[in-house]
KEKE-3310 file (N, C-alpha, C; in steps of 0.2 Angstrom, whole numbers, plus 5000, padded with zeros to 4 digits):
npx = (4520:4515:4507:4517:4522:4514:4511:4525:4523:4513:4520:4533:4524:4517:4531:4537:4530:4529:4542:4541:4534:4539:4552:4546:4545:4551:4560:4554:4545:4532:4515:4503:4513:4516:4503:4502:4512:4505:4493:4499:4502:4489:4485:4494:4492:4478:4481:4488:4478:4465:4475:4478:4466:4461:4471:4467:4456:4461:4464:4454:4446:4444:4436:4429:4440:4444:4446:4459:4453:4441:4439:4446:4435:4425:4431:4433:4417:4415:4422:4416:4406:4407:4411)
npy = (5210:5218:5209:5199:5208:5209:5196:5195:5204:5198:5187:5191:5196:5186:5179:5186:5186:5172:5173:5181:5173:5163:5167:5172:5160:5153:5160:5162:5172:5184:5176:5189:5193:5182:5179:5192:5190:5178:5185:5193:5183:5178:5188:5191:5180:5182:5190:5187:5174:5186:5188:5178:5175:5186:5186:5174:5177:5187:5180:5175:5179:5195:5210:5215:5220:5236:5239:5244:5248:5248:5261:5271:5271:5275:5287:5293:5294:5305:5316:5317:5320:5335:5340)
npz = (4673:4686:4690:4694:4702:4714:4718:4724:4733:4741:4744:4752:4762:4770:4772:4779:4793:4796:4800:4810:4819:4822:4826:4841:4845:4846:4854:4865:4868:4874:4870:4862:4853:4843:4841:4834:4825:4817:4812:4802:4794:4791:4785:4773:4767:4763:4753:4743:4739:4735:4723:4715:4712:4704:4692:4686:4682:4673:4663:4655:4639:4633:4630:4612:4604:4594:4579:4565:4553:4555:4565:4556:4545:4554:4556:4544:4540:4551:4546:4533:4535:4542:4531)
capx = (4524:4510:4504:4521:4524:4509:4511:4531:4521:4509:4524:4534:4521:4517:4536:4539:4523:4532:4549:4539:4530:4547:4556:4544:4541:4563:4562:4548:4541:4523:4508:4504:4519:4516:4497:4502:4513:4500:4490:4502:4502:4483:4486:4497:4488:4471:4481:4491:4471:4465:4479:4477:4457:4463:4476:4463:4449:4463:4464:4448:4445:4443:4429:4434:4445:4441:4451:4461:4449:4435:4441:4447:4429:4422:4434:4429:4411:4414:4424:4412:4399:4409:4410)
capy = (5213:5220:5202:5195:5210:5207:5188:5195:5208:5192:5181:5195:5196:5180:5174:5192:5184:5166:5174:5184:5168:5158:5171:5172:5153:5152:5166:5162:5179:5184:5175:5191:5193:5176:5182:5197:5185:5175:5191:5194:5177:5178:5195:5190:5172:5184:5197:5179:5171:5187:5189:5172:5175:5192:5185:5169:5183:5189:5174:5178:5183:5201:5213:5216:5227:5241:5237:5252:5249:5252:5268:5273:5272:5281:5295:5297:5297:5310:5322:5318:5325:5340:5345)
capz = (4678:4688:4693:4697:4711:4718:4721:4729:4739:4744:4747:4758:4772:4771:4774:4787:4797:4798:4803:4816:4822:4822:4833:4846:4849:4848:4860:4872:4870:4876:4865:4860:4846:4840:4838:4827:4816:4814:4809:4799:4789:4786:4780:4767:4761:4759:4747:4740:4736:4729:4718:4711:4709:4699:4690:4685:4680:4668:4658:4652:4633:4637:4626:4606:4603:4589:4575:4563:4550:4562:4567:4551:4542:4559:4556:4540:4540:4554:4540:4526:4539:4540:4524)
cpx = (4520:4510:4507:4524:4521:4510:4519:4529:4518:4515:4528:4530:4519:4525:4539:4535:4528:4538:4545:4538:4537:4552:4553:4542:4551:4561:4560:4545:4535:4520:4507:4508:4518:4507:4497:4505:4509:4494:4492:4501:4494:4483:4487:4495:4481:4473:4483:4482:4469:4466:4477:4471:4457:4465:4469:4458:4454:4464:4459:4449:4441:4438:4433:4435:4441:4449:4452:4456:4442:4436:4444:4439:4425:4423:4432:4421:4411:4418:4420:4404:4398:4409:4402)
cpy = (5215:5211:5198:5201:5209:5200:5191:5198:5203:5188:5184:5195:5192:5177:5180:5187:5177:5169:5176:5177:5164:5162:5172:5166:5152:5155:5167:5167:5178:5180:5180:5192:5187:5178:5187:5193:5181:5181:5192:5189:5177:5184:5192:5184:5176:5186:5190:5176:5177:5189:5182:5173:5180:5190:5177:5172:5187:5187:5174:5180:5189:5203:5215:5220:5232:5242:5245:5254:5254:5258:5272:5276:5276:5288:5297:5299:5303:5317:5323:5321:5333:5345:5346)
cpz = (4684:4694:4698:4704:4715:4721:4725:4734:4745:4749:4752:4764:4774:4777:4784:4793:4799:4802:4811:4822:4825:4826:4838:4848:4850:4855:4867:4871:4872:4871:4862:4853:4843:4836:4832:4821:4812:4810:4801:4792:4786:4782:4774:4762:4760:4752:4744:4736:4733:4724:4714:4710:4705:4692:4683:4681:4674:4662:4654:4646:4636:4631:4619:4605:4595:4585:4570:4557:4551:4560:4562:4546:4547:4557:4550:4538:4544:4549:4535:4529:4539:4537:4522)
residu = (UNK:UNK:UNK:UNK:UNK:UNK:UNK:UNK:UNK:UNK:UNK:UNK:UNK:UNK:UNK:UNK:UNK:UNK:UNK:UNK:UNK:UNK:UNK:UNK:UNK:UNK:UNK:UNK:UNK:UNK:UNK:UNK:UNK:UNK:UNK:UNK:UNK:UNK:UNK:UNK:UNK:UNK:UNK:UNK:UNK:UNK:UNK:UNK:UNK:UNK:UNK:UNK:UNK:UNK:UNK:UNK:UNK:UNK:UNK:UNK:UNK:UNK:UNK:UNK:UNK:UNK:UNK:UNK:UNK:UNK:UNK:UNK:UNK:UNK:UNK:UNK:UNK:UNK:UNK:UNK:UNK:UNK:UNK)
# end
């Protein structure tokens, strides 16, 4: 869930950054405002690449897990200490 709002957040200021750019080359505006949406656009395709480099780094077999047994024989050595 995490991952896929990240890629909407990415693709949001990505697509804001285009509309921006596309209204001011319609419009004639200053350079300027064409300059910020292009800002804009590199914004959003950094966070866009390193959610994918993230996302790719999760795929990953992660470190093993501590099974109930595990933690079952821990706990009781630690009550047989107790006593």
């Amino acid at each position: 869930m995490d991952a896929a709002f990240s890629f909407l957040i990415s693709a949001g200021i990505i697509a804001f950054g285009i509309w921006i750019v596309a209204g001011t080359i319609a419009a004639g505006s200053p350079l300027a405002w064409t300059l910020m949406g292009l800002l804009t656009v590199i914004v959003g395709s950094i966070s866009l690449i390193k959610q994918l480099a993230m996302s790719k780094s999760r795929s990953c077999p992660g470190p093993r897990t501590l099974n109930m047994g595990d933690a079952a024989d821990g706990f009781a050595g630690i009550k047989a200490h107790r006593r």
